[in-house]
C-alpha positions in Angstrom: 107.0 150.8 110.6 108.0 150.9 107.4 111.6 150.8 105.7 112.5 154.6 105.4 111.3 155.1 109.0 113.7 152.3 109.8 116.4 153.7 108.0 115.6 156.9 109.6 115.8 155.8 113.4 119.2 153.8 112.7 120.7 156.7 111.1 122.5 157.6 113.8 124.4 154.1 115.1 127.9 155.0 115.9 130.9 152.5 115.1 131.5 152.4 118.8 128.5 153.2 120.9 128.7 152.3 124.7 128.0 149.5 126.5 124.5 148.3 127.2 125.5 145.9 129.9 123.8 143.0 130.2 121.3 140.4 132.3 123.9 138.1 132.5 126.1 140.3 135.1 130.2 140.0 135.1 129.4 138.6 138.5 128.3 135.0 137.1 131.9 134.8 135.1 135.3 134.8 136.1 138.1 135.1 134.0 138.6 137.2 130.8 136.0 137.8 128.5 136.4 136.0 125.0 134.9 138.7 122.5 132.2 138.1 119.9 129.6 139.7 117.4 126.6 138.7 116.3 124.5 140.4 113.1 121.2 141.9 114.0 119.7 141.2 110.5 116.4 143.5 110.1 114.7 142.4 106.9 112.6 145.0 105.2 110.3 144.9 102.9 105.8 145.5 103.7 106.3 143.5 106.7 109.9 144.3 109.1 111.2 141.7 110.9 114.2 140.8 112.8 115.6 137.5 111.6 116.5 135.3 114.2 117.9 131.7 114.4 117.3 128.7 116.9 120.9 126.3 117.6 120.6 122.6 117.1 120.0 120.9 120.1 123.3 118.8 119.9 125.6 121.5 120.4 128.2 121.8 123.1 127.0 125.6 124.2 124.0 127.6 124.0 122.0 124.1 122.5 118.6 124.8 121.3 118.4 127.7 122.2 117.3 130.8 119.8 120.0 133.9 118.8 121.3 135.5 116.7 123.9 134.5 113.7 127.3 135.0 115.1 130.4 133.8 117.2 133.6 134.6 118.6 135.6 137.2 116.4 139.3 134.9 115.2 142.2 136.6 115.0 141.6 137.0 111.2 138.6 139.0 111.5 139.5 142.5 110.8 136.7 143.7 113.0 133.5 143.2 114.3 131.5 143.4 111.6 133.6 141.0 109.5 133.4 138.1 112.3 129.3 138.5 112.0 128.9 138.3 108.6 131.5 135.4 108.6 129.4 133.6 111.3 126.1 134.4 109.2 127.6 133.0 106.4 128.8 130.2 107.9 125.2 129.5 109.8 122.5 130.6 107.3 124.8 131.0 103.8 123.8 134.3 103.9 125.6 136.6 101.4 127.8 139.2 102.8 126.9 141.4 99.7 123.5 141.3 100.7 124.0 142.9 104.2 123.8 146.6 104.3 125.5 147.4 107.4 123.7 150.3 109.6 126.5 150.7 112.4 126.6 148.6 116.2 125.0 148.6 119.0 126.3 148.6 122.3 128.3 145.7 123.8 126.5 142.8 125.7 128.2 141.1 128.2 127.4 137.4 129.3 127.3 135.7 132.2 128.7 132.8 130.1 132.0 135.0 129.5 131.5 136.7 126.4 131.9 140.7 125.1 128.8 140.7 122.7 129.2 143.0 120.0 125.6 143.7 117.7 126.3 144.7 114.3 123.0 145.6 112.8 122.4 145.1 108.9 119.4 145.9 106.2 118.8 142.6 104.3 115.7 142.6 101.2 113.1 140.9 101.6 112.7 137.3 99.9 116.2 136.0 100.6 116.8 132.0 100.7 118.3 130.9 103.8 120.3 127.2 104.0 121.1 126.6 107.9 124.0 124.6 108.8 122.8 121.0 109.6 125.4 121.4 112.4 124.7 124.5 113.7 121.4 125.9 112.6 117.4 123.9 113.3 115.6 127.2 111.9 115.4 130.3 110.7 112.5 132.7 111.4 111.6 136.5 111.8 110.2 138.3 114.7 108.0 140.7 113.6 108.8 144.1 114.2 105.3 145.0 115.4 106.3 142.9 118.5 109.3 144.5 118.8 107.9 147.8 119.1 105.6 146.9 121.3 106.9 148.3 125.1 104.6 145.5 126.6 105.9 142.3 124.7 109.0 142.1 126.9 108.8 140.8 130.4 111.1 140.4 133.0 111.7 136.5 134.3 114.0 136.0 137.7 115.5 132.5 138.5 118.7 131.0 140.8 121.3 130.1 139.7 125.3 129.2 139.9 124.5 131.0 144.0 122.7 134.4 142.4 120.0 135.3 141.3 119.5 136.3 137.8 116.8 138.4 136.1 116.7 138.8 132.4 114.1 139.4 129.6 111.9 137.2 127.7 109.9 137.9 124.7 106.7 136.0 123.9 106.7 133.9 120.9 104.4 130.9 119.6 106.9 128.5 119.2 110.3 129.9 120.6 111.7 130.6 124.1 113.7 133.9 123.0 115.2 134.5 126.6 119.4 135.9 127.6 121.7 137.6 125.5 119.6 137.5 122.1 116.4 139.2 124.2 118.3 141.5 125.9 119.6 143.2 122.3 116.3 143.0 121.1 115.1 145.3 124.4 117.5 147.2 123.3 117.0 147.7 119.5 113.2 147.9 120.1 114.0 151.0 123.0 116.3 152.6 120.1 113.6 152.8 117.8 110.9 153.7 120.0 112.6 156.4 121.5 113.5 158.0 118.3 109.7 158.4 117.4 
């Protein structure tokens, strides 16, 4: 797929699409939901991919584990879109000028007690990335021929907190790319396909 197909087939995100849902059912939280955005960086160029990150292992929440740059939206974030390319910033110094922004996704809810928000964003090829020592082990893209594929995904089942929980995983050589971060995957790569 190449970039003006991409471009194409995102032409038409909305600034407030619906939800998507989520794995991670409001059943497994109680309590309010603390909102949040992530960036859904595609990077173009001969070869898509979907930039992802993997968390340090020392952290509080979510340690180790791979996602994508983002965090809760503060009170000074004018909107969703601000709060991710904050958090990217923050995470992978990557330059808000260098986003193009292509509209959101739907919001993902957690079983961990967040209101996911995916703001999706064009970056050029060739960009440097400098992860947070604090926050950020790696930085990698997923190709986008994966992606696409409708038989990467699969679904994994597992108890826990007195439920059982289902959610998707994608394959990967080296990661584990499982929860929130493979569900909005699932759902980008159903976008695109469809759209064909």
């Amino acid at each position: 797929m190449n970039e003006a197909i991409l471009r194409a087939r995102l032409a038409g995100l909305s600034a407030t699409p619906p939800p998507m849902g989520g794995d991670d059912a409001r059943a497994f939280h109680e309590g309010p939901l603390v909102s949040a955005a992530v960036l859904v960086p595609i990077v173009l160029g001969p070869s898509p991919g979907v930039l992802l990150t993997k968390r340090t292992a020392h952290l509080n929440k979510h340690a180790g584990q791979v996602s994508f740059p983002g965090g809760r939206i503060d009170p000074d974030d004018p909107h969703a879109e601000a709060a991710a390319l904050r958090e990217a910033a923050e995470e992978i110094a990557l330059n808000p000028a260098d986003v193009e922004l292509a509209g959101r996704l739907g919001e993902y809810v957690t079983g961990t007690g967040y209101a996911i928000t995916p703001v999706v964003g064009f970056l050029p090829a060739g960009l440097v990335f400098t992860p947070s020592p604090h926050e950020v082990e790696e930085v990698f893209e997923f190709p986008m021929t994966v992606l696409l594929d409708p038989a990467a995904p699969r679904r994994q089942r597992r108890y826990e907190r007195g439920h059982w929980r289902e959610f998707w995983v994608w394959p990967h050589d080296q990661h584990f790319i499982w929860g929130a971060t493979a569900g909005i995957l699932v759902h980008l790569a159903t976008l695109l396909r469809t759209t064909e």
